[in-house]
C-alpha positions in Angstrom: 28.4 4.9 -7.4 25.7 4.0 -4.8 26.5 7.0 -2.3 26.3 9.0 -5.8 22.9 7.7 -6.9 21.6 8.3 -3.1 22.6 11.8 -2.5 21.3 12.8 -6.1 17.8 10.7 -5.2 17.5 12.4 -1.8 17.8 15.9 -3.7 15.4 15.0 -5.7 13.7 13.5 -3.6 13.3 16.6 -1.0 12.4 18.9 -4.1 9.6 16.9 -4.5 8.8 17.4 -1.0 9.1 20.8 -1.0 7.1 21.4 -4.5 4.0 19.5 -3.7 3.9 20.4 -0.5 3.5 17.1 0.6 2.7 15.9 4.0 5.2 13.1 5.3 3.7 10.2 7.4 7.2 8.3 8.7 6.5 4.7 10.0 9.4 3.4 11.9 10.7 1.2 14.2 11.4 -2.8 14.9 7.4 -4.0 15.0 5.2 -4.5 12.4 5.3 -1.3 10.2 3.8 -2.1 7.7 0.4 -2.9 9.6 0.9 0.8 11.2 1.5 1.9 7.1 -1.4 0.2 5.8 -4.0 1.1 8.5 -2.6 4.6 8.0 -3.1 4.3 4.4 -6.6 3.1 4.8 -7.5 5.4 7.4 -6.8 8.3 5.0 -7.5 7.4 1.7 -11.2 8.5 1.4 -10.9 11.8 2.4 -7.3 13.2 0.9 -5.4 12.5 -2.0 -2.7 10.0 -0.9 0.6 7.7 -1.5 2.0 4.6 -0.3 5.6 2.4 -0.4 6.7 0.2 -2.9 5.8 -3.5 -1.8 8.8 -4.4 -0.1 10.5 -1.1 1.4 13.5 -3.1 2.9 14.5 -2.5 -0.9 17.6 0.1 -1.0 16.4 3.4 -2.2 12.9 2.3 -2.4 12.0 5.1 -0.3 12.9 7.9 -2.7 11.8 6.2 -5.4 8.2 6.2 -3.5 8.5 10.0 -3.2 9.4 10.6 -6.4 6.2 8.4 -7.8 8.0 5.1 -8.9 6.1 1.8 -8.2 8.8 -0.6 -9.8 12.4 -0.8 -8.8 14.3 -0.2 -12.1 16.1 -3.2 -13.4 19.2 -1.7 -14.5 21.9 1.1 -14.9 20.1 2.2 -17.9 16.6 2.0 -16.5 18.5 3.9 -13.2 19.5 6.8 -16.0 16.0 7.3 -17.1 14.8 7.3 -13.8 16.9 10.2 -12.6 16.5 12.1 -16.1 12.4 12.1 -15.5 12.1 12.9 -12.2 14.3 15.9 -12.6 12.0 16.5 -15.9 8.7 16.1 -13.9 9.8 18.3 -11.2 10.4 21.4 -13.5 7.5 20.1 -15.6 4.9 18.6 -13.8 2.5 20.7 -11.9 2.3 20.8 -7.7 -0.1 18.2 -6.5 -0.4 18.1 -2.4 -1.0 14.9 -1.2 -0.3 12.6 1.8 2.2 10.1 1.3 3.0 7.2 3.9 6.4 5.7 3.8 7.6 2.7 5.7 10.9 3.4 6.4 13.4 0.2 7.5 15.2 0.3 10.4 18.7 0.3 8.2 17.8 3.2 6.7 16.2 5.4 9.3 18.5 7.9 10.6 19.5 9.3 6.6 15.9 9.4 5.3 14.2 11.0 8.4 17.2 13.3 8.2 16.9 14.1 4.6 12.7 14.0 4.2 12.1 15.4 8.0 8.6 14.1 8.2 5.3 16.2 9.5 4.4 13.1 11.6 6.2 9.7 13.0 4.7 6.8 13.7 7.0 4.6 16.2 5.8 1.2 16.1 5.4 -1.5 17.8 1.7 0.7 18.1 -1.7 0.0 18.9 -4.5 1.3 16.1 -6.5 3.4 18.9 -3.0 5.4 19.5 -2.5 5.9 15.5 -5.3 7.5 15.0 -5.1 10.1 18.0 -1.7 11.0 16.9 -3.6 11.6 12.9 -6.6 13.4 14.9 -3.4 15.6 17.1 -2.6 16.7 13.6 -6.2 17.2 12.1 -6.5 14.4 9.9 -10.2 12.9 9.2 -9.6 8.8 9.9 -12.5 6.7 8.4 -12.0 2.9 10.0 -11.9 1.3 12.9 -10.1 -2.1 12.0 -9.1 -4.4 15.4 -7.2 -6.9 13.3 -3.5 -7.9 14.0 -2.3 -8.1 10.1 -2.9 -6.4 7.1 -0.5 -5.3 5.5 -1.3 -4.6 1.7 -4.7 -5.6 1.8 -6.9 -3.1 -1.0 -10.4 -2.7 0.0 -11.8 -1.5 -3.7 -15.4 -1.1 -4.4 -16.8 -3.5 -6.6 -19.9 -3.8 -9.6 -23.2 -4.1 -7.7 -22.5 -2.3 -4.4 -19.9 -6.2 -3.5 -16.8 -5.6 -2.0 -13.4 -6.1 -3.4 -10.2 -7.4 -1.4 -7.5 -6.9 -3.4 -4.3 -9.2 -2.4 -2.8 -8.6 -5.9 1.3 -8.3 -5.7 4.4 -7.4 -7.8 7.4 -9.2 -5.6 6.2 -11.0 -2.6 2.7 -12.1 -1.4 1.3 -10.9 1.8 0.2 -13.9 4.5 -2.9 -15.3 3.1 -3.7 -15.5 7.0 -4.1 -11.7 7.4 -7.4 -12.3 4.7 -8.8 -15.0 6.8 -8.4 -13.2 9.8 -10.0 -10.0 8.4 -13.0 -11.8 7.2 -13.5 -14.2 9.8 -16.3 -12.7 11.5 -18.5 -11.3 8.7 -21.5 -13.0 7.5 -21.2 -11.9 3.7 -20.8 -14.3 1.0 -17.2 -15.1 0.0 -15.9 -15.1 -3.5 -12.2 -16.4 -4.2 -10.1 -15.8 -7.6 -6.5 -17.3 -7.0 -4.8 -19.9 -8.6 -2.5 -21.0 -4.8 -3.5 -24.4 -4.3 -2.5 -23.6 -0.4 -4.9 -20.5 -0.4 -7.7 -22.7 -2.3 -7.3 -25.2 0.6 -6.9 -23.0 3.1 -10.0 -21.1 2.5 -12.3 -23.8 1.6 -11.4 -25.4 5.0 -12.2 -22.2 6.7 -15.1 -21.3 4.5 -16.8 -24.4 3.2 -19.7 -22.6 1.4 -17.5 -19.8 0.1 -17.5 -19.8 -3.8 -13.7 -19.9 -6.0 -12.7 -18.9 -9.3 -16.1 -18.6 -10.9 -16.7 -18.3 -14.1 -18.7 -15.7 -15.6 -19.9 -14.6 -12.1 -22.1 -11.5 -11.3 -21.4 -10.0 -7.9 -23.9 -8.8 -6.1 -24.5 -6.5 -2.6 -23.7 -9.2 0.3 -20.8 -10.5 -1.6 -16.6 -10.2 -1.1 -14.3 -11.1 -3.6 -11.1 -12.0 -2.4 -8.4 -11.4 -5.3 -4.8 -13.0 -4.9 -1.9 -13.6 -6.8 0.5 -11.6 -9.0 -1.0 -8.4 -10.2 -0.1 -8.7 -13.5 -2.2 -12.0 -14.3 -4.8 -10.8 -11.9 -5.4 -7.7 -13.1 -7.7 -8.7 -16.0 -10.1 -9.7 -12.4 -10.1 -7.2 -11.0 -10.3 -4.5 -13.9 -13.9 -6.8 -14.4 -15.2 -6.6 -11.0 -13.8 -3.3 -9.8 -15.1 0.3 -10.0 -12.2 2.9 -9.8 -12.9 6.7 -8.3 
């Protein structure tokens, strides 16, 4: 049944390819890639229309599932059936869109996928930022950051109401290192706004930032501020639909 289920995804999945003429961004490798997916993704994301993995690629199939627009690893045989039956809907149905999409690809899985998908670009990591983005440039993509930072992988910078900014550390499965936050706003001289309900990341960051305020109530933002938002999305999200402005 598995072998099944892949070689019908990776059909689909290539038709999808093919349709919206999407361009393939491959992270590989044994180092961190999904620091070299997310700088990628950030890099990107204000000039062209573009896609990331699923939270935790090392997931089987969560690669196709990524091309063919799913964000949530269906449950069950029956949720596997619908799956199938509307992405083989949406490809005869649904309109070409081209886009970029990134996908962290796990080691286990490598040789099939790149095979199957042939990716535009590859990104080999272990890889240092500066080198990313000349191999982007090589193949005429507009970058827009300049990060020097070690970790940050699934880290969301969202504007928010009053010209703040929004870090948004929201997941479905697993948590990313609350370090890679600290680290990323170490050196700035904003003011710090924290909504989590982690007694460790409360501690942590009022150690590290003993004037930063946490889980305000009622709070305006305003220009010089970052809000930090962390924990699962789905209890979150009510945060950061307040705070947030979507384009």
């Amino acid at each position: 049944m598995r072998t099944i289920v892949q070689k019908i995804l990776a059909i689909l999945a290539k038709n999808a390819i093919n349709k919206h003429k999407i361009t393939t961004i491959a992270v590989i490798g044994k180092g961190e890639t999904s620091v070299a997916r997310e700088y990628i993704y950030q890099s990107l994301n204000q000039y062209y229309p573009i896609r990331r993995n699923l939270e935790i690629p090392e997931i089987e199939f969560s690669t196709p599932l990524t091309v063919l627009g799913y964000m949530e690893y269906p449950k069950n045989y029956i949720s596997w059936i619908a799956v199938l039956i509307k992405s083989c809907i949406h490809l005869i149905k649904n309109k070409p869109y081209k886009h970029i999409l990134v996908l962290e690809i796990p080691e286990i899985e490598q040789s099939f996928w790149l095979n199957v998908l042939k990716p535009k670009i590859i990104i080999n990591t272990p890889i240092h930022f500066a080198d990313i983005k000349k191999i982007l440039a090589k193949h005429k993509l507009k970058t827009s950051i300049n990060l020097s930072i070690d970790y940050i992988p699934r880290i969301k910078l969202i504007k928010g109401k009053n010209g703040s900014l929004i870090i948004d550390s929201t997941y479905i499965y697993k948590p990313p290192p609350f370090k890679s936050i600290l680290e990323f706003i170490q050196n700035l001289p904003n003011t710090f706004v924290l909504f989590s309900h982690d007694k460790a990341d409360i501690s942590a960051f009022s150690n590290q930032f003993p004037k930063a305020k946490i889980n305000l109530v009622g709070y305006k933002p305003v220009k010089t501020d970052i809000l930090i938002i962390r924990g699962p999305k789905q209890k979150l999200n009510p945060i950061l639909d307040t705070y947030s402005i979507y384009e």
